[in-house]
C-alpha positions in Angstrom: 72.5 133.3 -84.4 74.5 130.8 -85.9 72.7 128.1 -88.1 72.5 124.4 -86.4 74.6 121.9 -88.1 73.4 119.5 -90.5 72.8 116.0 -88.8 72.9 117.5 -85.2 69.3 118.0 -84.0 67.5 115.2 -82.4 66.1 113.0 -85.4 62.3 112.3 -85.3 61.6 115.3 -82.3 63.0 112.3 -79.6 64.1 115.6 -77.9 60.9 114.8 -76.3 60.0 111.2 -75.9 57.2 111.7 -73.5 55.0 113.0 -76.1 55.7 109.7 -78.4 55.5 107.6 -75.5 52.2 108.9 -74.2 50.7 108.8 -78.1 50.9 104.9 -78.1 49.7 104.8 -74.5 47.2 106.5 -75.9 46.6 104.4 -78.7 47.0 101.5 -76.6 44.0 102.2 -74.1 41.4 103.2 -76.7 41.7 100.2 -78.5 41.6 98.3 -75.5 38.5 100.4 -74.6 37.1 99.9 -77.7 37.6 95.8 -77.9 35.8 96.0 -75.0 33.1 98.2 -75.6 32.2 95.8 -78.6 31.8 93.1 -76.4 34.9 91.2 -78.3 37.4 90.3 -75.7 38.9 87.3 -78.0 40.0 87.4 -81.4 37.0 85.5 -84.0 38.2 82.0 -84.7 38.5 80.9 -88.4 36.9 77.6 -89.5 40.4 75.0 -88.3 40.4 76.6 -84.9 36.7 76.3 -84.4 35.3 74.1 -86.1 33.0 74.1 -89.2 32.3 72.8 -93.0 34.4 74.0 -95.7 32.8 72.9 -99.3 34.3 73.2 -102.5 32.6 73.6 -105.7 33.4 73.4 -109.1 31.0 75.0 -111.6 29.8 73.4 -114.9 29.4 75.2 -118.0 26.3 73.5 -120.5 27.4 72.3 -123.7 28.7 74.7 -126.5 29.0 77.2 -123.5 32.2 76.8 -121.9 33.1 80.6 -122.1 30.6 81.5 -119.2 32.8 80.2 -116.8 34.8 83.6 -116.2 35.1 86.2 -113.3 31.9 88.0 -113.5 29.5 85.0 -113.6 31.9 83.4 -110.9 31.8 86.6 -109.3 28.1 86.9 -109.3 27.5 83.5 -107.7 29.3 84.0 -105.0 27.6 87.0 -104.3 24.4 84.7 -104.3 25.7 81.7 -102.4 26.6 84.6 -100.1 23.2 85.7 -99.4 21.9 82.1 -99.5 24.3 81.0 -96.6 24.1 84.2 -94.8 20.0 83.7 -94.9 20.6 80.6 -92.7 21.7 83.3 -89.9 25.6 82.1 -90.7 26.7 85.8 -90.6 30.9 84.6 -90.3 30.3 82.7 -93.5 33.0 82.9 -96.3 32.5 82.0 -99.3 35.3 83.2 -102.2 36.2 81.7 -106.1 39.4 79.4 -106.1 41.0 79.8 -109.5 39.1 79.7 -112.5 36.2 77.4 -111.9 36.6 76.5 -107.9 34.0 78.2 -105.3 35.3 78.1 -101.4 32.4 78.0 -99.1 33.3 78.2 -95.1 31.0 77.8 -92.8 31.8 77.7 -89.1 30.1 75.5 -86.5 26.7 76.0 -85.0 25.1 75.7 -88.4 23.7 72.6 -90.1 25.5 71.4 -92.9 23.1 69.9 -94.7 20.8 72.7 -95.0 24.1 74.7 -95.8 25.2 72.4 -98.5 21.9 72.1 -100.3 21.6 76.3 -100.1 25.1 76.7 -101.8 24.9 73.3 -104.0 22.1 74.3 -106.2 21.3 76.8 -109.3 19.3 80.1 -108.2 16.1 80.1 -109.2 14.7 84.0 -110.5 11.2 84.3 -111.4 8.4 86.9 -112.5 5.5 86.4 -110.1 2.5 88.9 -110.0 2.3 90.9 -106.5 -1.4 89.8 -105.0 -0.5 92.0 -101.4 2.2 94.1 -100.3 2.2 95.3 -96.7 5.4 96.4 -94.1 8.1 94.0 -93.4 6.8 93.6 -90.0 4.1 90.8 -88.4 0.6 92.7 -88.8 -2.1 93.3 -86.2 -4.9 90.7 -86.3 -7.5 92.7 -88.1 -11.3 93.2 -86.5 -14.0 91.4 -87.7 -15.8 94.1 -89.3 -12.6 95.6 -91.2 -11.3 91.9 -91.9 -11.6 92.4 -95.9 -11.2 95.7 -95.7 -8.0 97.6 -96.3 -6.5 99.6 -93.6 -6.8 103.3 -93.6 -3.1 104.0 -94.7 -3.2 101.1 -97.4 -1.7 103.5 -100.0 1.4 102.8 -100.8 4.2 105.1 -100.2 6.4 107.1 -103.0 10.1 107.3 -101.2 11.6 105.1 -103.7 10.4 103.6 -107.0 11.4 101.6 -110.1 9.5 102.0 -113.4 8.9 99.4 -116.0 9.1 100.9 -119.7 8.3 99.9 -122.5 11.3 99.3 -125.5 10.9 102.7 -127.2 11.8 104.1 -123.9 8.3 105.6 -123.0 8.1 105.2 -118.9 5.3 103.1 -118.0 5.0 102.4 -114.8 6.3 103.2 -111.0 6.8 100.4 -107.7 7.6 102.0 -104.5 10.1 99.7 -103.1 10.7 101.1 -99.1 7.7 102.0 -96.3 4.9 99.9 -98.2 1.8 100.1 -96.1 -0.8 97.3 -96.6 -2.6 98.4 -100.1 -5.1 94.9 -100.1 -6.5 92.3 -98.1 -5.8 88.3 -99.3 -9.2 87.1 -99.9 -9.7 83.0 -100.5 -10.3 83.0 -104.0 -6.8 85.4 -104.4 -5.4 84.5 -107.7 -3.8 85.9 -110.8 -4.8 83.1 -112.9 -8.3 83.7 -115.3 -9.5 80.2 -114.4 -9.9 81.2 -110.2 -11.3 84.7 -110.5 -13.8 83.5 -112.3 -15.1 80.5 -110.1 -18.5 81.0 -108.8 -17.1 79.7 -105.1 -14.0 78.3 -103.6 -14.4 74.7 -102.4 -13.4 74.0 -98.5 -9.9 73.0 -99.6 -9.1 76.2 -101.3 -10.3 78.3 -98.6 -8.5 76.1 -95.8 -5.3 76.9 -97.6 -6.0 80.7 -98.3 -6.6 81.2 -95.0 -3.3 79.6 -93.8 -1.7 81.7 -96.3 -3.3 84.8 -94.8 -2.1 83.9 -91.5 1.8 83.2 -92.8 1.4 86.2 -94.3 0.1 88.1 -91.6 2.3 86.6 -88.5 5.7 86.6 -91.6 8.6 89.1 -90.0 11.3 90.2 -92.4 13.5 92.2 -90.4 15.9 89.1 -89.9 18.2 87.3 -92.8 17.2 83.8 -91.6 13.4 84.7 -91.9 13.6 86.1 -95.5 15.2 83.2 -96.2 12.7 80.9 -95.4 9.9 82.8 -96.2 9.2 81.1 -99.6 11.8 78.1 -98.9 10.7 74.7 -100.7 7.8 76.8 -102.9 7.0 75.7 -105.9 7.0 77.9 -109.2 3.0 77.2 -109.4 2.6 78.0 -105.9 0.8 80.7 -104.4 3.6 82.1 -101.9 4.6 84.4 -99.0 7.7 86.3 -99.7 10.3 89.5 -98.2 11.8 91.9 -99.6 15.7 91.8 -99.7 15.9 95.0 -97.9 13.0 93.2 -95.2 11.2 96.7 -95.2 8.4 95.0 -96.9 6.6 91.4 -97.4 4.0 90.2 -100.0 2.0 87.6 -101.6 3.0 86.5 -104.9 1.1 84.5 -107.7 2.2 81.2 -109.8 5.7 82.5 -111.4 4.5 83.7 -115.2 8.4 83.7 -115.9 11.7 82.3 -115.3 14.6 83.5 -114.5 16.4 81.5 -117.2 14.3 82.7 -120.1 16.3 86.3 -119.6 18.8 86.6 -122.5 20.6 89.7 -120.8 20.4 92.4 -118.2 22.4 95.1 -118.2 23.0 98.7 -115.9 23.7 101.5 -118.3 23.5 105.5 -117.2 20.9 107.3 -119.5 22.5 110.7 -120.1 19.2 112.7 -121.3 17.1 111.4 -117.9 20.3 111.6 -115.9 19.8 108.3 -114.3 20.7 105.0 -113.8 18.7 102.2 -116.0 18.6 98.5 -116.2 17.6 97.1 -119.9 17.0 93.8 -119.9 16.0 91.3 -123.3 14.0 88.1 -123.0 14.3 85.0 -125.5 11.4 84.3 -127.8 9.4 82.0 -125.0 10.1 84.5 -122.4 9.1 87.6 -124.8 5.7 85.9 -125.1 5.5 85.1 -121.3 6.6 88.3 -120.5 3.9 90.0 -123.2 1.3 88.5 -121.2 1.9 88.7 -117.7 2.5 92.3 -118.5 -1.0 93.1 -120.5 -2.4 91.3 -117.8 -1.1 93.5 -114.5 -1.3 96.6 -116.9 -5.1 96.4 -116.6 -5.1 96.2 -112.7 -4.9 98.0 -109.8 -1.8 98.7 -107.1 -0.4 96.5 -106.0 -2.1 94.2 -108.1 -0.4 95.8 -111.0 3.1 95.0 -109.6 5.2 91.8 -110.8 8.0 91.0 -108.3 11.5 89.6 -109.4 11.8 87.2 -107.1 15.3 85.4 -106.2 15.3 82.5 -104.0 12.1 83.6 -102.6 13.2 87.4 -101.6 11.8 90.1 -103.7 14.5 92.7 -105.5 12.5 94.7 -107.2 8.7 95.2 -107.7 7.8 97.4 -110.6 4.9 98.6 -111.9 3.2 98.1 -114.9 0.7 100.4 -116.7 1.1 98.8 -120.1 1.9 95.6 -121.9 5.6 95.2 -122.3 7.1 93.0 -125.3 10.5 91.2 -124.4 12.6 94.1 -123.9 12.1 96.3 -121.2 13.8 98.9 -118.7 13.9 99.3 -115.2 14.1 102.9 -113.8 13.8 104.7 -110.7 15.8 106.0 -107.8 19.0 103.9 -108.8 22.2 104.4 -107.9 25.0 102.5 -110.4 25.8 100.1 -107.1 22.1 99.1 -106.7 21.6 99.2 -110.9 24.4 96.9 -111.4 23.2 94.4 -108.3 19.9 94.5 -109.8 21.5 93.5 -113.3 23.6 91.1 -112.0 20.7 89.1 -110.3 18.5 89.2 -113.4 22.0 87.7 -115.6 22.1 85.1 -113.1 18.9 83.6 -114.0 20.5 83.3 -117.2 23.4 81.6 -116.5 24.4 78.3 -118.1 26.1 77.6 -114.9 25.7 74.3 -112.4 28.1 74.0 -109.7 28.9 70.4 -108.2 30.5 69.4 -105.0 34.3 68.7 -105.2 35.1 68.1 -101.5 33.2 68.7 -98.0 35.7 68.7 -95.4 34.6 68.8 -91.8 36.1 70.4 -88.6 35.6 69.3 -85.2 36.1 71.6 -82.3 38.5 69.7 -80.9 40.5 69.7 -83.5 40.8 73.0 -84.2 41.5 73.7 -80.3 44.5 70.8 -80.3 46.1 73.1 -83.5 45.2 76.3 -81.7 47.3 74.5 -78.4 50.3 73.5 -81.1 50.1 77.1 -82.5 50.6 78.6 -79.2 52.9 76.4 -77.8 55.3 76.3 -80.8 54.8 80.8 -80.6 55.7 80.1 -76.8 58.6 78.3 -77.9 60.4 80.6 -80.3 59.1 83.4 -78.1 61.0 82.0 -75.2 64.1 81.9 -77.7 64.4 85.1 -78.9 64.3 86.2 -75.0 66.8 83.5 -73.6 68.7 85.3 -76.9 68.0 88.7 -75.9 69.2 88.5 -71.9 72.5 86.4 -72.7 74.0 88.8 -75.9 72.2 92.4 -74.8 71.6 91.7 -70.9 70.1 95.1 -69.7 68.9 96.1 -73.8 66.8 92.7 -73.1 64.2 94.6 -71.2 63.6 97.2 -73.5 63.6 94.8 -76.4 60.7 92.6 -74.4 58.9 95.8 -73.1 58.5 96.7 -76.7 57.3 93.2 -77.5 55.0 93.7 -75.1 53.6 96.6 -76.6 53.7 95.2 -80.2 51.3 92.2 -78.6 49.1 94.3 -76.7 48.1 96.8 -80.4 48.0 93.3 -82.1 45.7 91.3 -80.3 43.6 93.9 -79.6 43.6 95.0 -83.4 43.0 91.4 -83.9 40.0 91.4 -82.2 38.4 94.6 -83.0 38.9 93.2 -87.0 37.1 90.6 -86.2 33.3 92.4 -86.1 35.0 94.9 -88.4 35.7 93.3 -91.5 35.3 89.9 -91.0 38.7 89.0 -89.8 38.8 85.2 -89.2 42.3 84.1 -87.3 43.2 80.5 -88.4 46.1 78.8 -88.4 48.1 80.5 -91.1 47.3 83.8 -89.3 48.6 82.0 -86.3 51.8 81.2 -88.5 51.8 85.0 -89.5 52.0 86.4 -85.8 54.5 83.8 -84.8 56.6 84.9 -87.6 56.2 88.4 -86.8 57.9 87.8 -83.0 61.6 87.4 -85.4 60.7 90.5 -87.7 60.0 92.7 -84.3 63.2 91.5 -82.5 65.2 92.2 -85.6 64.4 95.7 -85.4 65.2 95.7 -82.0 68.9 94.5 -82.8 69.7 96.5 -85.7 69.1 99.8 -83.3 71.1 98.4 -80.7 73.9 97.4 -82.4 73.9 100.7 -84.0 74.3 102.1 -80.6 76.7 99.7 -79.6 78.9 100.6 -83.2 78.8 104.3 -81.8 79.9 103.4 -78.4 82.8 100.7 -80.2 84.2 104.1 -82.0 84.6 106.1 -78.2 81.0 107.7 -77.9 79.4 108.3 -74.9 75.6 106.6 -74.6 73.5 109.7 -75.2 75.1 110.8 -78.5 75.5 107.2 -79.2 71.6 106.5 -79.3 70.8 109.7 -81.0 73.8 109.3 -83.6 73.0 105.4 -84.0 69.2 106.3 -84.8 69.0 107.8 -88.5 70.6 104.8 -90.0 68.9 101.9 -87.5 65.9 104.1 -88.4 66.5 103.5 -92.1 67.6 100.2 -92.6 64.3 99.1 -90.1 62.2 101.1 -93.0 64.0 99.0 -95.4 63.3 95.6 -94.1 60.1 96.3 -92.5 59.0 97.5 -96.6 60.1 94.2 -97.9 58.8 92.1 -95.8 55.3 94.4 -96.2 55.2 94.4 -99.6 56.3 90.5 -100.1 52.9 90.3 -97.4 50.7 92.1 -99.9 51.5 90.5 -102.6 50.8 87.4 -101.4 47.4 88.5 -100.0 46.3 89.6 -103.5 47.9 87.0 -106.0 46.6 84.3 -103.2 43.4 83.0 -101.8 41.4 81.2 -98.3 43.5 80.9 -95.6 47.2 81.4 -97.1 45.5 85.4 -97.1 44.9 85.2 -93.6 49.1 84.4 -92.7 49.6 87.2 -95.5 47.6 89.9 -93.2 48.7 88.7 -90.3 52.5 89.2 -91.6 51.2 92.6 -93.0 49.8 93.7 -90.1 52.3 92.6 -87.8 55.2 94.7 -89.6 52.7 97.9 -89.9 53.2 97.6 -86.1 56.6 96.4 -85.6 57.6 100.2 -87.4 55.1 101.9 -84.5 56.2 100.2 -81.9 60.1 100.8 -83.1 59.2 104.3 -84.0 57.1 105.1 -80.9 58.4 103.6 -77.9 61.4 101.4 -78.2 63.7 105.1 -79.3 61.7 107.4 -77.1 62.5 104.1 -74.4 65.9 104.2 -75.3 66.4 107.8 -75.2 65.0 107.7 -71.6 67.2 104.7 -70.3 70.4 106.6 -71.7 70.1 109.3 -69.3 69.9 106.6 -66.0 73.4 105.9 -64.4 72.6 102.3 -64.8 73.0 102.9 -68.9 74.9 105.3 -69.7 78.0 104.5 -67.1 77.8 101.2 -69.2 77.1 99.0 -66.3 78.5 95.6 -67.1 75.1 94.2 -67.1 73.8 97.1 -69.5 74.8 95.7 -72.5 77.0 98.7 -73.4 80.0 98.4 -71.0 82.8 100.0 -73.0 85.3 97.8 -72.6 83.5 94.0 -73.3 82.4 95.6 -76.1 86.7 96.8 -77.3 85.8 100.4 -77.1 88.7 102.9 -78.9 89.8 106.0 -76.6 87.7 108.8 -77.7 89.1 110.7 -81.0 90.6 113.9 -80.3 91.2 116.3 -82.7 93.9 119.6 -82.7 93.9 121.8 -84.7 97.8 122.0 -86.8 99.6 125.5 -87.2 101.6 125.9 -90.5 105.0 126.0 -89.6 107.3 129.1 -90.7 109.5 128.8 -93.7 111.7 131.1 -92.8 113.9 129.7 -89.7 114.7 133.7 -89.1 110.7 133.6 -88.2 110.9 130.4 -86.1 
């Protein structure tokens, strides 16, 4: 059996185009399914189409400090702005650095500003408060009179997960389970770290009104939401007695008067201790904070659990709640059931206490609804518009090509809104007016495709081809030079995604992901289409309204070649 010929078997399998066409049907139904299914018919809006606050903030360096201003402390507020704003229940918040010193914070509509702008506007504050109770996440029972100051019978704490506290030369010290706490005390009125109030004779009427209102917060205080451990401790005091969640909201305390702040940390710092084979967090305090620190520490070392527990408290939610089963000088170490992500967040938000950083309000911009829906209306109408174009273009130069070219925009549309939308719950995927500008851009980059294949085919057919080996011969360099372009303009979209920032990255996705699809749609129906249509009379007899009649487009005569036979050299022969 003789060998087939280089360049002469269908490129791409289009031998069979059923099987390409019914892979993006495919395709096409399950993410419609799927957009569906997640209750996300419409694409999320960004901020300009509806509506919303965007706040800009510059941060401030104290004096003889300037250097702290760089990408990991910018980095790290953002990531605590992000938790503050998301606290308020904002989960489509956005908040990003802009160039060296700028923060971006975007929140949409339905939230109130002011409580936004006063979350993001101000410093963190990080304290040391002593743990009083620690109980599950969740509101408890209203205990029986007889068992009210008792503990319950599963008040023992729980040993899935735990950070220890040790001591500089390295000695472990101390455990804190941090997931499943069960209630290990009951808040009685005269609960309080301090010396001075364990050892009054009685409580006056005052001090038992407010420990019993603290009881009940504590008691009725669910942390299984963002927005309620956020306001769990919101608008405490550092000399208050408070209520408090844990970030993870598996478990909920009552803290003492903060013994430390955040800002007397020098440094914190995740490092992987190779003889224990774990992850670690070493953290130094300054000289006021190593005496602080000394104390609160020889003070919970002589108590029970939880009473021996400090919590690091950040804005009111609890990170981490180690033990302590001696007194600590100011440098300690954190260790338990780390991983390097958790040992570096934890590091992180003990730095942050530290950092000479203030942040102050640049600009507050404000977006009404109806705004953003009149630039949403231009957006469309001016797609529309060059939509309409490219099809009045289409139907007058390819006439019957037009209605595989719009079929396949059709199908490029149909992936791309519904990608659109299933992006949005995915990773956050916000389409504002730029991405707007990116899909409407997208419409020229698709039809171009569409035009270099056809006039391929139509090359083919000028040099005396018939349709059939006219589409398959056209394809390998239409197929190439698509790759080409469709790379360019990819990468040029990428680039411009990473080296920019806000919503210039949201027309640089939207150009990304349009031309991602404009090679599967090309790739996947409009050949196997094309392919089809040339074996229909109305094609491939080149119809006058086809678009590939021979002779409007100055077709040659087909080639033929004959083969030549030497002729004799000797006339005798001839």
């Amino acid at each position: 059996m003789a060998a087939p010929k280089k360049g002469r078997g269908p490129a791409g399998g289009q031998g069979r185009p059923g099987r390409a066409l019914a892979l993006i049907l495919i395709a096409m139904v399950a993410l419609t399914g799927g957009m569906f299914l997640a209750h996300q018919p419409t694409p999320r809006l960004g901020i300009d189409l509806a509506g919303g606050t965007s706040i800009t903030l510059e941060a401030k360096a104290e004096p003889g400090q300037e250097s702290a201003i760089n990408k990991t402390n910018m980095d790290t507020a953002v990531q605590i702005m992000e938790r503050r704003v998301n606290g308020l229940g904002v989960s489509e918040a956005e908040v990003q650095t802009q160039g060296n010193r700028n923060i971006i914070v975007n929140i949409p509509k339905g939230t109130n500003s002011a409580q936004a702008r006063a979350q993001v506007g101000t410093t963190a504050k990080l304290y040391f408060r002593p743990v009083l109770t620690v109980a599950q996440g969740t509101p408890t029972p209203a205990p029986s009179a007889s068992s009210s100051d008792k503990a319950s019978p599963s008040a023992s704490p729980t040993s899935s997960a735990s950070d220890k506290a040790t001591s500089p030369s390295g000695k472990p010290s101390a455990s804190a389970t941090t997931q499943g706490r069960a209630v290990t005390g009951g808040l009685k009125a005269d609960a309080s770290p301090t010396p001075a109030a364990s050892s009054a004779p009685t409580a006056s009427a005052e001090e038992q009104a407010a420990a019993a209102k603290l009881q009940k917060q504590f008691e009725e205080l669910d942390c299984s939401s963002k927005a309620s451990r956020s306001k769990a401790a919101q608008g405490a005091k550092p000399t208050d007695t408070v209520v408090a969640c844990s970030s993870e909201g598996d478990a909920k305390y009552v803290l003492g008067p903060a013994e430390v702040s955040g800002t007397e940390v020098d440094s914190a710092k995740a490092n992987f201790d190779q003889q224990r084979g774990m992850w670690i967090v070493q953290m130094e305090f300054s000289g006021k904070g190593s005496k602080q620190f000394q104390t609160i520490t020889k003070k919970l070392s002589a108590q029970q659990s939880p009473q021996n527990q400090f919590a690091i408290a950040l804005d009111g939610e609890v990170v981490s709640a180690p033990q302590v089963n001696e007194t600590l000088s100011g440098s300690a170490e954190i260790s338990g059931s780390f991983t390097q992500q958790s040992a570096e967040e934890l590091a992180n938000v003990l730095s942050y206490g530290a950092l000479p950083l203030s942040f102050t309000e640049q600009s507050v911009t404000t977006v009404t609804a109806a705004l953003g829906g009149e630039q949403l209306r231009a957006g469309l109408i001016a797609g529309a518009i060059g939509l309409a174009l490219v099809v009045i273009y289409l139907v007058a130069y390819y006439r019957g090509l037009a209605f595989i070219a719009l079929l396949s925009l059709l199908v490029s549309g149909i992936l791309t809104y519904t990608l659109m939308s299933l992006l949005g719950p995915a990773i956050g995927f916000a389409l504002n007016l730029p991405a707007v500008c990116g899909a409407i851009v997208a419409i020229g980059i698709t039809a171009d495709s569409f035009i270099v294949y056809f006039e391929r085919i139509r090359d083919e057919i000028r040099e005396g081809r018939t349709l059939r080996p006219a589409v398959e011969r056209a394809w390998p360099r239409a197929r190439r030079t698509i790759l080409v372009s469709d790379f360019v303009s990819f990468l040029a979209a990428a680039v411009l995604f990473v080296v920019t920032v806000g919503k210039v990255q949201g027309f640089a996705f939207t150009l990304g992901l349009t031309t991602l699809l404009d090679v599967v749609v090309v790739f996947l129906f409009t050949k196997p289409v094309m392919t089809l249509m040339a074996r229909t009379k109305f094609f491939a007899s080149g119809h006058s309204w086809s678009g590939l009649d021979p002779k409007r487009l100055g077709a040659k005569p087909p080639l033929r070649r004959s083969r030549r036979v030497n002729a004799p050299t000797d006339p005798k022969e001839a």
